[in-house]
C-alpha positions in Angstrom: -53.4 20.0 -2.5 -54.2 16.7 -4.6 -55.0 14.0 -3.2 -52.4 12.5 -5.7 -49.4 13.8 -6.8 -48.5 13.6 -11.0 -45.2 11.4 -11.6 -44.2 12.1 -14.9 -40.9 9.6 -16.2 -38.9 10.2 -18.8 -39.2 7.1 -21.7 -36.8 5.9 -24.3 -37.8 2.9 -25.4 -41.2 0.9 -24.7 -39.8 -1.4 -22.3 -39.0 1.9 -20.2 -42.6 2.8 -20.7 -44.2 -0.6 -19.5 -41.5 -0.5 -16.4 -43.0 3.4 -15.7 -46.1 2.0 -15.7 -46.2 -0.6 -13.6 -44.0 1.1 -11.2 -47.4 3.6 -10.8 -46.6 6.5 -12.9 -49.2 8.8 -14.5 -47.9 10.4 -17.3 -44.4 9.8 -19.7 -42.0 11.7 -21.6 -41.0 10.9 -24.9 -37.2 11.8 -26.0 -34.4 10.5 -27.0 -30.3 11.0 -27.2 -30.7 12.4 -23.3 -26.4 13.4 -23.7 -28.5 16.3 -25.7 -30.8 16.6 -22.4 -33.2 14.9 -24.5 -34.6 15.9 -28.4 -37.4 14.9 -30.3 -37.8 10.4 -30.8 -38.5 9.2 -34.3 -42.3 8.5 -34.8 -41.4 4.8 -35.1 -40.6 5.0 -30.9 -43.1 7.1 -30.2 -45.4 4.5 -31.8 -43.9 1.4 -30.2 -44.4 3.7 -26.8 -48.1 3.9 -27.5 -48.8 0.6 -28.6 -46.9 -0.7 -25.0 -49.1 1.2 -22.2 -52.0 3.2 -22.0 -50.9 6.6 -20.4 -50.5 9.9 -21.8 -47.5 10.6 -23.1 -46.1 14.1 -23.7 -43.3 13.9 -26.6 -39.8 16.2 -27.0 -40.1 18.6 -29.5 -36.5 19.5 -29.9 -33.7 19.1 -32.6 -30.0 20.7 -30.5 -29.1 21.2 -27.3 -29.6 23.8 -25.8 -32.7 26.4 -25.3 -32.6 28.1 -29.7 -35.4 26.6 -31.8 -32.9 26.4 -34.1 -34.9 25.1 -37.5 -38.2 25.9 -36.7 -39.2 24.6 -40.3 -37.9 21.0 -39.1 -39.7 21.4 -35.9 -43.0 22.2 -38.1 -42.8 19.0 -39.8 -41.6 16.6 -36.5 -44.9 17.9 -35.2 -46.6 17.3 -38.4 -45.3 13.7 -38.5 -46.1 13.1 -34.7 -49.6 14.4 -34.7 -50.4 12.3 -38.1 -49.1 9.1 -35.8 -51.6 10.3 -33.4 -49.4 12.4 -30.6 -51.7 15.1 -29.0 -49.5 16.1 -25.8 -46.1 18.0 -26.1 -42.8 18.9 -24.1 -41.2 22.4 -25.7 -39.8 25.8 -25.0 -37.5 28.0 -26.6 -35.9 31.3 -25.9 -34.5 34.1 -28.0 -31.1 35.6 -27.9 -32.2 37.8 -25.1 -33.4 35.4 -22.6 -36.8 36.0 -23.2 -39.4 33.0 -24.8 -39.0 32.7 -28.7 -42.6 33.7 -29.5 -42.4 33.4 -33.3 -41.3 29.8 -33.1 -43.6 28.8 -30.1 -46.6 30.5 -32.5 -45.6 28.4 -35.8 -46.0 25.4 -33.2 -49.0 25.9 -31.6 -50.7 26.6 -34.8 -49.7 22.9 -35.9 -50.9 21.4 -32.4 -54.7 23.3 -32.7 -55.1 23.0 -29.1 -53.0 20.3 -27.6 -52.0 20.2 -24.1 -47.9 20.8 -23.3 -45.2 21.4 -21.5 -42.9 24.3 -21.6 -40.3 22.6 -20.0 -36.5 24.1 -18.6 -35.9 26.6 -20.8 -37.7 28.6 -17.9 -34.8 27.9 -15.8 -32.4 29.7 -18.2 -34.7 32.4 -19.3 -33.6 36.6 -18.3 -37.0 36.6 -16.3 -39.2 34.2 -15.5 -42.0 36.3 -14.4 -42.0 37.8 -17.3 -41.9 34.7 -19.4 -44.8 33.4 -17.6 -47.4 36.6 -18.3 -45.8 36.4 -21.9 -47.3 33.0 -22.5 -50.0 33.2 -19.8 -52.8 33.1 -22.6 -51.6 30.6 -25.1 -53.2 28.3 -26.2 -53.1 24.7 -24.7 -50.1 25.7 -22.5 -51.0 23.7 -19.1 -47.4 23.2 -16.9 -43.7 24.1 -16.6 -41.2 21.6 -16.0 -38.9 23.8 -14.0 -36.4 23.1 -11.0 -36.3 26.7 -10.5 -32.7 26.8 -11.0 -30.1 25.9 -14.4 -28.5 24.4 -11.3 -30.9 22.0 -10.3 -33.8 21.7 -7.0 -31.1 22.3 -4.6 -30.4 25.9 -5.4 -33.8 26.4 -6.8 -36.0 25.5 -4.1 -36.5 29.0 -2.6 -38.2 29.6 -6.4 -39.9 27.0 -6.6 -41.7 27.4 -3.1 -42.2 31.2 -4.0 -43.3 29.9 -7.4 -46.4 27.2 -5.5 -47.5 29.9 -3.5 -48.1 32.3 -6.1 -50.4 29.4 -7.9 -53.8 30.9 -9.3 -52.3 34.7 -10.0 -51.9 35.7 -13.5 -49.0 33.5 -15.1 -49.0 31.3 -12.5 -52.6 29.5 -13.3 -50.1 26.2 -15.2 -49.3 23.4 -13.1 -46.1 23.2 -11.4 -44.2 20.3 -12.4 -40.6 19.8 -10.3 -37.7 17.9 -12.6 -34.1 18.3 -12.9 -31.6 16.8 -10.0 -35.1 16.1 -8.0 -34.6 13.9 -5.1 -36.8 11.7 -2.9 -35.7 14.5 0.7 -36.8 17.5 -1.7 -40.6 15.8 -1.5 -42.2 16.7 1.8 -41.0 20.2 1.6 -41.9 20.2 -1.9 -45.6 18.6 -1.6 -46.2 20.4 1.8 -46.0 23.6 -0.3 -49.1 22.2 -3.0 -46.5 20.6 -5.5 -48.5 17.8 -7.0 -46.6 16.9 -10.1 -42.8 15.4 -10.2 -40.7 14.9 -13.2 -37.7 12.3 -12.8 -35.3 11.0 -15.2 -32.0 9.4 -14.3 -33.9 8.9 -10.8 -35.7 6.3 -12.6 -33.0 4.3 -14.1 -30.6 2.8 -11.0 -27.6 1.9 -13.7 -27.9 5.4 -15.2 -28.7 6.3 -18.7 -27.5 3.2 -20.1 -30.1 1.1 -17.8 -33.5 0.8 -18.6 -36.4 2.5 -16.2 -36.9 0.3 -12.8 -40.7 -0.5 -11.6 -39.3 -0.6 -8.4 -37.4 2.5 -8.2 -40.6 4.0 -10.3 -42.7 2.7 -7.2 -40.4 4.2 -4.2 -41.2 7.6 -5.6 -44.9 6.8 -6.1 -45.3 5.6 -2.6 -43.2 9.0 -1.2 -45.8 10.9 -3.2 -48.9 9.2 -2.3 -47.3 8.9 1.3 
C-alpha cells in the first residue's frame, strides 16, 4: 500500500483550486455545471486553474448528462481547444446503448490526446459488466485509473465491489489505479485504505455550504490527515 494516499478534489473555479491546494491535495478535477454531475469547463477556467496552483489537473471531457458521448465531433474539438491551452490529463468514459464502453468514441479521443494520462471515471458504475469493460479497455493507450464507487448508488452499496475490485489489483484489467468517488465518506477510509485503496475522489465533501460554497482548505485537510493517518 502507499505510503500516501492520492486526494483528488473536484475544481470549479481557481479559488477552489488554491483552497484544494493548500488544504494538501495531490491532484484536481476540472468541470463545471456539477447539476449535470459535472461537463467539460471552458478553456478560459481551465486556464485561470493552471495559472492559480501547480498540481495536475485532469479536466471533464463531457457535453450532457448522463453516460452517451453524445457529439463526439464536439468532444474532438473541446479536446482540441484544451490540449492547444496546454491540458495533458483527462476525466472521460462513455457507454453504448448496451451498457458496454462506446469504443468508437473513446478511439476518436485518444487519438487527439497521443498518449495522455486519464480517467475513465463512473460510467463504470452504470456499465452491463464491469469486468468486461475493464479487459475491453485494458490495453488503451494512456488509460491509468477508474473513478468508480462501485455502485450507481454510491460507496455504501458499492463497497463489497470495490474491496473485490483492490484485491484483484495487478490481474488483467485490473492493472489502473483505483480511485474511490461518489457519496465517499471520511468512516468508508480505514476499510477502504486497509484493503490497498490509495487514491480518493471527493466533491461536495469538499465544499461545507454545498455546491454553492467554494472548496474549504480545512475540510480539504481533515481528509488528507485521515488518509495520511
Amino acid at each position: 500500500m502507499s505510503s500516501r494516499a492520492v486526494l483528488e478534489v473536484i475544481a470549479l473555479v481557481p479559488e477552489d483550486a488554491v483552497a484544494a491546494q493548500a488544504g494538501g491535495a495531490d491532484r484536481l478535477e476540472l468541470a463545471t455545471d456539477m447539476a449535470a454531475d459535472g461537463l467539460t469547463p471552458p478553456v478560459a477556467a481551465f486556464a485561470g486553474i493552471r495559472d492559480a496552483v501547480d498540481i495536475p489537473l485532469r479536466v471533464m471531457l463531457r457535453k450532457r448528462d448522463g453516460f452517451a458521448a453524445g457529439d463526439a465531433g464536439a468532444l474532438v474539438r473541446a479536446v482540441c481547444e484544451l490540449r492547444a491551452a496546454g491540458a495533458d490529463e483527462f476525466v472521460f468514459g462513455f457507454l453504448d446503448e448496451d451498457g458496454g464502453p462506446d469504443l468508437g468514441c473513446v478511439e476518436r479521443l485518444l487519438a487527439e490526446l497521443d498518449g495522455c494520462r486519464w480517467t475513465f471515471h463512473r460510467a463504470i458504475d452504470h456499465a452491463a459488466d464491469r469486468d468486461a469493460l475493464r479487459k475491453q479497455l485494458a490495453d488503451l493507450p494512456g488509460l491509468d485509473t477508474y473513478l468508480t464507487a462501485g455502485s450507481s448508488d454510491g460507496v455504501d452499496d458499492g463497497l463489497p465491489t470495490l474491496l473485490t475490485e483492490a484485491a484483484r489489483h495487478g490481474e488483467p484489467g485490473y492493472t489502473q489505479r483505483l480511485m474511490v468517488g461518489g457519496g465517499l465518506r471520511l468512516d468508508h477510509v480505514p476499510r477502504l485504505r486497509a484493503a490497498g485503496v490509495d487514491a480518493f475522489h471527493i466533491g461536495g465533501a469538499a465544499r461545507p455550504a454545498g455546491w454553492t460554497g467554494p472548496v474549504s482548505a480545512q475540510a480539504v485537510r481533515e481528509w488528507r490527515t485521515a488518509l495520511d493517518g
